[in-house]
C-alpha positions as a printed Julia matrix, in Angstrom:
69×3 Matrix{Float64}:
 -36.96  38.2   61.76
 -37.1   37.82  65.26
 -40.53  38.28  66.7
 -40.6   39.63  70.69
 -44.33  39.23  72.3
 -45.71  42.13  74.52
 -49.02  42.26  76.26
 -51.44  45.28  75.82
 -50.12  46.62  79.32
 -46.54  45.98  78.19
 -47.33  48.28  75.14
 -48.87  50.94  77.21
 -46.27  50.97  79.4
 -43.31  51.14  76.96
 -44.82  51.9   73.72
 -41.66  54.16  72.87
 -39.25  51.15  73.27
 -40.86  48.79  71.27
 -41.45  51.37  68.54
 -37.62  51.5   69.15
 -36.96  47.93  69.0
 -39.08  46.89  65.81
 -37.71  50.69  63.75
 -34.38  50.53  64.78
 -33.43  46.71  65.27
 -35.94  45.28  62.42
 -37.26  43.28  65.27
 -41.49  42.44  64.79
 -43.77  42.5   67.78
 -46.67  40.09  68.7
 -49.07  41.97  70.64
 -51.62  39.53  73.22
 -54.73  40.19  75.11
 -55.81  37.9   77.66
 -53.14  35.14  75.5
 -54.21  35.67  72.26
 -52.24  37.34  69.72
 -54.29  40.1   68.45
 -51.98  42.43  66.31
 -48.16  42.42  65.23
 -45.83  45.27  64.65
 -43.44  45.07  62.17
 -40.85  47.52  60.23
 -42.39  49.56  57.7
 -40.33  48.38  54.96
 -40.95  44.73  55.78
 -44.79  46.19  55.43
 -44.2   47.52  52.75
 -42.13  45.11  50.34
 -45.17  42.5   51.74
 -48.72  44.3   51.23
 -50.34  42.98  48.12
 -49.86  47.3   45.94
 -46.28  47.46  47.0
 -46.8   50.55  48.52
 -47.5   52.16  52.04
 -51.37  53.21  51.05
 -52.5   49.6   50.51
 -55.03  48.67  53.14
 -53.56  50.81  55.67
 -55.48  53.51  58.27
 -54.28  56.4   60.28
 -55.78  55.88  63.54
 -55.61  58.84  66.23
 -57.32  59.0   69.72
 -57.63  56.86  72.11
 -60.09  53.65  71.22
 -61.43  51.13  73.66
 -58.2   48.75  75.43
């Protein structure tokens, strides 16, 4: 799997693409602040066939809002 890296501004900016990109084209996304990888975005089923359950509810969280940037 091809992995693309955005910054935090990138993903404000074009959030809707790279949703895109990773849902559509399988591809993952490395997310940096200040050049340090601090999250990655991947396809839900690669999530999902890799979280230790099996299954989407496994460790994950709904976040909503907007949280410090």
């Amino acid at each position: 799997m091809e992995t693309r890296t955005y910054t935090t501004i990138d993903l404000r900016r074009g959030m809707g693409e790279i949703l895109d990109r990773t849902r559509i084209a399988g591809e993952a996304a490395a997310i940096t602040r200040k050049g340090r990888t601090v999250a990655y975005l991947v396809p839900v089923e690669w999530f999902e066939q890799t979280s230790v359950a099996g299954g989407p509810a496994s460790g994950t969280q709904h976040i909503t809002g907007s949280g410090p940037s």
